[in-house]
C-alpha positions as CSV (number, residue, x, y, z in Angstrom):
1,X,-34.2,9.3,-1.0
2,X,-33.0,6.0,-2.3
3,X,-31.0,7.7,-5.0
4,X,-29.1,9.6,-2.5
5,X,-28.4,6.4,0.0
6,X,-27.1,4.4,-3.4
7,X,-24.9,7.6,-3.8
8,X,-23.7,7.8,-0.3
9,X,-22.5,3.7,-0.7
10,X,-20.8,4.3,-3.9
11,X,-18.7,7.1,-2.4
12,X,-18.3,4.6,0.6
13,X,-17.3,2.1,-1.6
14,X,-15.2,3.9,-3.4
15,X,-12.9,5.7,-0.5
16,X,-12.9,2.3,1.2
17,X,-11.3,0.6,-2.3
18,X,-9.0,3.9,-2.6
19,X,-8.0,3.3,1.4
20,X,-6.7,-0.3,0.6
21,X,-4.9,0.4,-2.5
22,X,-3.0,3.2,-0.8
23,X,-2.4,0.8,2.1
24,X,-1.5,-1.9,-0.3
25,X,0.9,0.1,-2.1
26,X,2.7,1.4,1.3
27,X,3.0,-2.3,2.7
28,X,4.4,-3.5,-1.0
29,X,6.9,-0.1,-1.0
30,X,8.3,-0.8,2.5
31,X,8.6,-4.7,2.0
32,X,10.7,-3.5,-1.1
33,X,12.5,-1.0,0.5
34,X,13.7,-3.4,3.6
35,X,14.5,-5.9,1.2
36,X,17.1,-3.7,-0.8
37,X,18.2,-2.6,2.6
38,X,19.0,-6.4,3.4
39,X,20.7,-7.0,0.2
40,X,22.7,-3.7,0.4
41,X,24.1,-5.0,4.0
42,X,24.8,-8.4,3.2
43,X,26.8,-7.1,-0.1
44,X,28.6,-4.5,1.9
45,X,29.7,-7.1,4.6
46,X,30.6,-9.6,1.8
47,X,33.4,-6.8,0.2
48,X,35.0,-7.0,3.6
């Protein structure tokens, strides 16, 4: 019974971790992607 409860955690644990990496990894590629957006603006409106 307790082998199966220690199981049931590490499989919590795990998914949790795998949940905030792929959150992580969102929130890091949209911070990116705005940020080339800004830059490709103000470049655009600098040429004019």
């Amino acid at each position: 019974m307790v082998h199966l409860s220690v199981a049931i955690a590490r499989f919590a644990e795990t998914l949790f971790w795998g949940i905030a990496q792929a959150a992580g990894l969102a929130l890091i590629g949209g911070a990116t992607g705005i940020a080339a957006l800004l830059i490709g603006w103000r470049m655009m409106r600098r040429r004019r």
